[in-house]
Backbone as ProteinMPNN parsed JSONL, in Angstrom:
{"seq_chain_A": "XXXXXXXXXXXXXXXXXXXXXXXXXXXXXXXXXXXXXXXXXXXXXXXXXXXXXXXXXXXXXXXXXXXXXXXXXXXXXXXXXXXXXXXXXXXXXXXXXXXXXXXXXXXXXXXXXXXXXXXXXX", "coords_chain_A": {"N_chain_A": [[138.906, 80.63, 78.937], [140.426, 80.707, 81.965], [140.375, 83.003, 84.746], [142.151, 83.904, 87.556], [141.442, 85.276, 90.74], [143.157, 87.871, 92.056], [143.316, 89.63, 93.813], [141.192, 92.038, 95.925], [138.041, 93.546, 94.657], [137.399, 96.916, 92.929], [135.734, 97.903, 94.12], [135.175, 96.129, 96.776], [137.504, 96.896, 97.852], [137.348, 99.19, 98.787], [134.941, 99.201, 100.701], [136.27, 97.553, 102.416], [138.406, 99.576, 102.991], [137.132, 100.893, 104.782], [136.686, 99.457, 107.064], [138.842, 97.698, 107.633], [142.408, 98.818, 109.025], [144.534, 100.083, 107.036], [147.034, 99.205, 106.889], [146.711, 96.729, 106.804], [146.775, 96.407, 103.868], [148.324, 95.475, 101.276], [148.423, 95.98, 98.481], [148.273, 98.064, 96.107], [145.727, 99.832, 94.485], [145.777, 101.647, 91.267], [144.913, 104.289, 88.938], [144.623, 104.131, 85.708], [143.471, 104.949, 83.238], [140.934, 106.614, 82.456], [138.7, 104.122, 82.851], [140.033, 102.121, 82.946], [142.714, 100.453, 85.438], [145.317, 99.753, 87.664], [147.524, 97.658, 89.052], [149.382, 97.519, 91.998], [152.247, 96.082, 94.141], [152.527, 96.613, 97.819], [155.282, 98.068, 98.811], [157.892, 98.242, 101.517], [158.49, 100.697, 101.659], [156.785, 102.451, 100.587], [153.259, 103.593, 100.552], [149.564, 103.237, 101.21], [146.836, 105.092, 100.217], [147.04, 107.552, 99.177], [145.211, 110.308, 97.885], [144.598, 109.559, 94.913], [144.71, 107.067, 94.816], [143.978, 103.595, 95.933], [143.791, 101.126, 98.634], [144.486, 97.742, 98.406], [143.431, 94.546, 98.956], [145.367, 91.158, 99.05], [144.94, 87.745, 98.59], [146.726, 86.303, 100.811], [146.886, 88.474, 102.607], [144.376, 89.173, 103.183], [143.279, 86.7, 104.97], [145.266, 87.32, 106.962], [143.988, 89.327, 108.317], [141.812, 88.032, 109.496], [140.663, 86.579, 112.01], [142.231, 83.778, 113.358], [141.336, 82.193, 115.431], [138.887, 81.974, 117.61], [137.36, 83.602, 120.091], [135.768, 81.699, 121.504], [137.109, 79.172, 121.33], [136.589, 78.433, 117.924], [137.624, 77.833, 114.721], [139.422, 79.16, 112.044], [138.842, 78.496, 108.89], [139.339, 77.992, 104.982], [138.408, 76.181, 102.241], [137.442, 74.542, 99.667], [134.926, 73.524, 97.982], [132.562, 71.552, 96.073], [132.318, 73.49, 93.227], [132.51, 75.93, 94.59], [134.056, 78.438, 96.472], [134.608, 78.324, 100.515], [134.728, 79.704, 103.447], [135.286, 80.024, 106.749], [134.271, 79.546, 110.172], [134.871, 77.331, 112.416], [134.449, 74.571, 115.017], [136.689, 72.207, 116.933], [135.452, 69.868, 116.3], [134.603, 70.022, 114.312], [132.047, 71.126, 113.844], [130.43, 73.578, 112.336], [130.749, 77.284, 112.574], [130.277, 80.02, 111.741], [130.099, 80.787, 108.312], [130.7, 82.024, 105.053], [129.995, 81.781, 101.063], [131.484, 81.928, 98.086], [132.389, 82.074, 94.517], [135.052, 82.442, 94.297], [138.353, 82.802, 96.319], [138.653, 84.771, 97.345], [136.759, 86.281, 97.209], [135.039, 84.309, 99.32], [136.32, 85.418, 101.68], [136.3, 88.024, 101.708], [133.393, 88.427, 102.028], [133.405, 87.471, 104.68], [134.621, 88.475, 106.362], [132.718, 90.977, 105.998], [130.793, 89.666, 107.077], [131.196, 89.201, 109.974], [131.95, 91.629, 110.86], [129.628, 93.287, 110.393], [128.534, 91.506, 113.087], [130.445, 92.66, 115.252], [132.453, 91.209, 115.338], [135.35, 91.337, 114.347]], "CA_chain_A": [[140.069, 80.977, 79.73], [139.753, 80.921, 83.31], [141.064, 84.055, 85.045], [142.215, 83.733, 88.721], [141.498, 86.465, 91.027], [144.317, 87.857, 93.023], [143.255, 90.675, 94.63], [140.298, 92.432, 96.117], [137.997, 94.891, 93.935], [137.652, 98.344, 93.717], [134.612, 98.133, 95.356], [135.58, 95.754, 97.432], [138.698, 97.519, 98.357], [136.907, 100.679, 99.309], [134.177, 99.152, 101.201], [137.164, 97.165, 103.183], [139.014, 100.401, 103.857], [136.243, 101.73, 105.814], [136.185, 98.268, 107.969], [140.057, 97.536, 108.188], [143.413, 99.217, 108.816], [144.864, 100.865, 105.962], [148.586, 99.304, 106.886], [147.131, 95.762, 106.382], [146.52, 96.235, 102.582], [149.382, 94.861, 100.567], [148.382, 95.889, 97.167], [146.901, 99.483, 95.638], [144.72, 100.147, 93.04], [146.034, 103.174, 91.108], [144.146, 104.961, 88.028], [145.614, 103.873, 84.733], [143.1, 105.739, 82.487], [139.379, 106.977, 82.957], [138.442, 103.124, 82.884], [141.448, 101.193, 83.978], [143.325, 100.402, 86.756], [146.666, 98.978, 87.675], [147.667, 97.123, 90.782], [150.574, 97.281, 92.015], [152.244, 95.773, 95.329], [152.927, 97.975, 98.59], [156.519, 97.817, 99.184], [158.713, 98.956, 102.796], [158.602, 102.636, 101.39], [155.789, 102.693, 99.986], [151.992, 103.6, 101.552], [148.433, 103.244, 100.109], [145.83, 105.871, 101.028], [147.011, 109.264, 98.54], [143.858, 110.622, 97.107], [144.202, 108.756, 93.54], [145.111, 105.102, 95.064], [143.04, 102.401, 96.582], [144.301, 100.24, 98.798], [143.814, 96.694, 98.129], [144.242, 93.462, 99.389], [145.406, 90.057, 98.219], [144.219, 86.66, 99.821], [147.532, 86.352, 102.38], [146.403, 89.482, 103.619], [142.49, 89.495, 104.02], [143.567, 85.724, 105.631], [145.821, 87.931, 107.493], [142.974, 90.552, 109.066], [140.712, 87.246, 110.101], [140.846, 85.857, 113.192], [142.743, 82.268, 113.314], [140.87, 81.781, 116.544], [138.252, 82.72, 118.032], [137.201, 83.053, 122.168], [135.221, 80.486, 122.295], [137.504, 77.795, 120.311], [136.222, 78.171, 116.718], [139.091, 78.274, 113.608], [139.54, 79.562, 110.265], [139.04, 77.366, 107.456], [139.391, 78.399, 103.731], [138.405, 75.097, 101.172], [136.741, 74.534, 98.216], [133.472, 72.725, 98.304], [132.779, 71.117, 94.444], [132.73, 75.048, 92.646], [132.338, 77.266, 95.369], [135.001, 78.533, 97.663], [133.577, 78.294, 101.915], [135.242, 80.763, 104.454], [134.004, 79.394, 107.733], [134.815, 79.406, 111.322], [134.366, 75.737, 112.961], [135.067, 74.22, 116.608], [137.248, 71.588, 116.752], [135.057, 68.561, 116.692], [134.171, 69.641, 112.846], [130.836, 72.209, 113.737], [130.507, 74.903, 111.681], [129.744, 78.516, 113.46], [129.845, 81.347, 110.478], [130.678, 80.152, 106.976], [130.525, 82.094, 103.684], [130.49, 81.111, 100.248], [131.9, 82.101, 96.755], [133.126, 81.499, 93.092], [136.646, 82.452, 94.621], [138.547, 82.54, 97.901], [138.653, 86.446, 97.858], [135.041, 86.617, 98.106], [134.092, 84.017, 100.216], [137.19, 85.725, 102.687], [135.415, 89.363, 101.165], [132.386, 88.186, 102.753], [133.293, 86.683, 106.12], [134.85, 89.869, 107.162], [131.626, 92.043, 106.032], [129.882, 89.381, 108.149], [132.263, 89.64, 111.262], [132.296, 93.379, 110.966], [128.134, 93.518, 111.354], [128.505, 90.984, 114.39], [131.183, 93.485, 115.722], [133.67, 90.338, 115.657], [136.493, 91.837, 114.593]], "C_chain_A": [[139.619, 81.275, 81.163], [140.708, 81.99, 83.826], [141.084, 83.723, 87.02], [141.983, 84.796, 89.648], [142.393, 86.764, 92.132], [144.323, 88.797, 94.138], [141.74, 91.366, 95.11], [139.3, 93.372, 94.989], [138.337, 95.711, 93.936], [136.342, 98.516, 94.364], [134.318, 97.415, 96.486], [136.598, 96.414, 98.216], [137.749, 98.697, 98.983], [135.914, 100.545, 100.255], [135.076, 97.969, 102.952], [138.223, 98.257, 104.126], [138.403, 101.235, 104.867], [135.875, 100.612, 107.084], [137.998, 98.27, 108.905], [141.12, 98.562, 108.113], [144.317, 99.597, 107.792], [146.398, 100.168, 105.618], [148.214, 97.394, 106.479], [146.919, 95.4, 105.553], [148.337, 95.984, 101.705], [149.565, 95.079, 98.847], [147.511, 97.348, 96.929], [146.369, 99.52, 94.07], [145.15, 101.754, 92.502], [144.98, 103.212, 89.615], [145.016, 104.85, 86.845], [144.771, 105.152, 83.381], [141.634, 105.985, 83.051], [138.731, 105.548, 83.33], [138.977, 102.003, 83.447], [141.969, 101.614, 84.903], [144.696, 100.042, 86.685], [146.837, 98.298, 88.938], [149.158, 97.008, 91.058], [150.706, 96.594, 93.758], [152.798, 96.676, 95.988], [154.153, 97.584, 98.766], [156.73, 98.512, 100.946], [158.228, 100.395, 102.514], [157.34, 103.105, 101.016], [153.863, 102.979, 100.788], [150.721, 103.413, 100.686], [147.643, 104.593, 101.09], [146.032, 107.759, 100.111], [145.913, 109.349, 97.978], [143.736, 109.727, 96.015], [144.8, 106.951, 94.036], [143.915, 104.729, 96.201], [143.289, 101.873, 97.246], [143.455, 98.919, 98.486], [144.252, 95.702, 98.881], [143.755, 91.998, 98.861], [144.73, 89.029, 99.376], [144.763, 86.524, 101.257], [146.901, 87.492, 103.25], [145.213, 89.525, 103.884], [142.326, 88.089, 105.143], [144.416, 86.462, 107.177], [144.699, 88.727, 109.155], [141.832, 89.408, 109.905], [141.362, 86.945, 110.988], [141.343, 84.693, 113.299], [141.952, 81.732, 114.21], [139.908, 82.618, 117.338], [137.818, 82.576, 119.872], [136.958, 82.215, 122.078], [135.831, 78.657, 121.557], [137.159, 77.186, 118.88], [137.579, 78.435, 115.94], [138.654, 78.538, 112.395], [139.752, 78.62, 109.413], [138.843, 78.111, 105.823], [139.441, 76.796, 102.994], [137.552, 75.151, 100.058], [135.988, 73.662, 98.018], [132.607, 72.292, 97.058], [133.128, 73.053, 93.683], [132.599, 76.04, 93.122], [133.658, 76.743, 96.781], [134.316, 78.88, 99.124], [135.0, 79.102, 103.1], [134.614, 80.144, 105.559], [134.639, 79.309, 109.02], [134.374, 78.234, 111.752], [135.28, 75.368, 114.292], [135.732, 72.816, 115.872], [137.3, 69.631, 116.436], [134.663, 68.739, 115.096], [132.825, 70.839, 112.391], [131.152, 73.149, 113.267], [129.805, 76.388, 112.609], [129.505, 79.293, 112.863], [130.583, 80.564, 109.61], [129.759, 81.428, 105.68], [131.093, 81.537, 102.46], [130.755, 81.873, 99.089], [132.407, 81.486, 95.651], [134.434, 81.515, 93.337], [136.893, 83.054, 95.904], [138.53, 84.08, 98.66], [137.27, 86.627, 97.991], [134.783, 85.846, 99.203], [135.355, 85.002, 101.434], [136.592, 87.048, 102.765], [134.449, 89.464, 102.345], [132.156, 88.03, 104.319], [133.77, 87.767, 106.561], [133.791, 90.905, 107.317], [130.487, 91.216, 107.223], [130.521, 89.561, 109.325], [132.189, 90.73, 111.324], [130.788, 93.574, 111.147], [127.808, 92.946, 112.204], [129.087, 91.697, 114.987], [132.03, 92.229, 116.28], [135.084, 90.616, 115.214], [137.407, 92.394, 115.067]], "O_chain_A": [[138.636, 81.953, 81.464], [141.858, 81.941, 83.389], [140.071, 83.361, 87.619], [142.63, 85.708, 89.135], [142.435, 86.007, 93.102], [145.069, 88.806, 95.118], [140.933, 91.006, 94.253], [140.053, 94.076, 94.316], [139.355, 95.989, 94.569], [136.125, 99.425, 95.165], [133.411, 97.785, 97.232], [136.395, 96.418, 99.43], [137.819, 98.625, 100.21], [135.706, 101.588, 100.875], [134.596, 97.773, 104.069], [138.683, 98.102, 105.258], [138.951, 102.052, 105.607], [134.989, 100.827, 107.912], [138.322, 98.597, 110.047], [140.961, 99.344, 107.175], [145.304, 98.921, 108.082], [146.971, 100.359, 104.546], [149.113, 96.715, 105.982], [146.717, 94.186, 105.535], [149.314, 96.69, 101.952], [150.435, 94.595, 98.123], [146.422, 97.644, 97.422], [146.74, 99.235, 92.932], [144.926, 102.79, 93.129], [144.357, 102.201, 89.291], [146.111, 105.412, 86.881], [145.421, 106.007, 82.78], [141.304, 105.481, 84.125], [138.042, 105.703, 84.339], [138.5, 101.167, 84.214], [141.91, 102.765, 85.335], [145.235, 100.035, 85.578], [146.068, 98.571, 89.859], [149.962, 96.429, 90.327], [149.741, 96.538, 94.52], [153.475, 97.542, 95.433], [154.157, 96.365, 98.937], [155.836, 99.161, 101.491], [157.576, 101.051, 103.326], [156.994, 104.266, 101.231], [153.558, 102.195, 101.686], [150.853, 103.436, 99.463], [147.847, 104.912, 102.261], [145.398, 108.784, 100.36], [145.52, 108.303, 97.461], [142.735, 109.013, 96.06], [145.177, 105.994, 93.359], [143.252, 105.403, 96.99], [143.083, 100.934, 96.478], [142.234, 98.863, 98.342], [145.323, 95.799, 99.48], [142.655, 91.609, 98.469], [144.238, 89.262, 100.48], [144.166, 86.547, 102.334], [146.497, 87.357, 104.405], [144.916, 89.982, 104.988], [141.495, 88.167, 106.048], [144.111, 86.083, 108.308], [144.751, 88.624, 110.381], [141.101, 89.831, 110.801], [142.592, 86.974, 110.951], [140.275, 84.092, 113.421], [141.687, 80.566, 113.919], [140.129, 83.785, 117.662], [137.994, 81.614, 120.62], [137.772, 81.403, 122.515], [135.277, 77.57, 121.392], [137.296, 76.005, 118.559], [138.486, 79.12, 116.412], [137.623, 78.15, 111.844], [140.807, 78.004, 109.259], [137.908, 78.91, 105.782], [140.487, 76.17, 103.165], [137.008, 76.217, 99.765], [136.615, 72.628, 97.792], [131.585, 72.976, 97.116], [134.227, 73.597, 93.79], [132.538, 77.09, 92.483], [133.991, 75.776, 97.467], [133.427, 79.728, 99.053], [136.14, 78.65, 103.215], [133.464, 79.723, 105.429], [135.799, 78.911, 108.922], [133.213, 78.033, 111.394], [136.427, 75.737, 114.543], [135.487, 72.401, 114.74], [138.139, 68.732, 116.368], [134.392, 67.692, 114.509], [132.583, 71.299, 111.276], [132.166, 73.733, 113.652], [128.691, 76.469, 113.127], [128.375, 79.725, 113.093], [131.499, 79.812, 109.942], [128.545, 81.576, 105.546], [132.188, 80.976, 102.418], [129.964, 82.816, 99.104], [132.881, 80.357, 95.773], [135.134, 80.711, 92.721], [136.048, 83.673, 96.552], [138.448, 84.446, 99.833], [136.763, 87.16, 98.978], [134.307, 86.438, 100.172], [134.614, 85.242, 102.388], [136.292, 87.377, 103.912], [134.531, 90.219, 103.314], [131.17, 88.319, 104.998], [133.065, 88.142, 107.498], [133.72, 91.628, 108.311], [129.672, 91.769, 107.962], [130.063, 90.617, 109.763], [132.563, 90.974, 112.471], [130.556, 94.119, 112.227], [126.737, 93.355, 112.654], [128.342, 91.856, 115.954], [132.299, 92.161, 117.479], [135.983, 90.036, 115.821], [138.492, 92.407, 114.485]]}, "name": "protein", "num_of_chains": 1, "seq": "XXXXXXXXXXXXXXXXXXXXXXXXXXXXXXXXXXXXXXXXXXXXXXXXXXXXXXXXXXXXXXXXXXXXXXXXXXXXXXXXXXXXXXXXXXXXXXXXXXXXXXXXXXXXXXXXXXXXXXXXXX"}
């Protein structure tokens, strides 16, 4: 059974809320039992950040927090490269300038922000 992943970890999530904005998580991680979790989505009314929640975020949104464009004319690409998903900024002639990779699009997107965030490109 293949399982899709829809949302960030929790250790992902927590190592994201210390990078990004708290308002552009779309999804929280609450405490279902000592072991489990739950996820739910943030609504209008709703906030992430009370002591027992997580925020999280789904793909629209960590797509969201990247850059579409960068100064010097590089873009955001998200594809799928035979079984690994590639995150990657590229100029317009096809050159690649940062690219990560993963088993799924939330990591390699996971990734490209933890790399952007130790360049201080975000």
């Amino acid at each position: 059974m293949v399982t899709i992943k829809a949302f960030t970890s929790v250790e992902q999530s927590l190592k994201l809320a210390e990078i990004l904005p708290l308002e552009s998580a779309d999804m929280k991680i609450l405490p279902f039992t000592e072991r489990e979790y739950r996820v739910v989505p943030i609504n209008d009314i709703a906030v992430c950040g009370r002591e027992d929640e997580i925020c999280a975020w789904s793909l629209a949104a960590l797509l969201d927090v990247l850059p579409d464009e960068s100064e010097d004319n590089h873009f955001l690409t998200l594809s799928k490269e035979g079984a690994e998903y590639c995150c990657c900024y590229e100029d317009i002639n096809g050159n690649s300038f940062r690219h990560t990779f993963a088993d799924n699009p939330i990591d390699a997107c996971v990734n490209m922000i933890m790399s952007l965030n130790e360049l201080k490109m975000l």
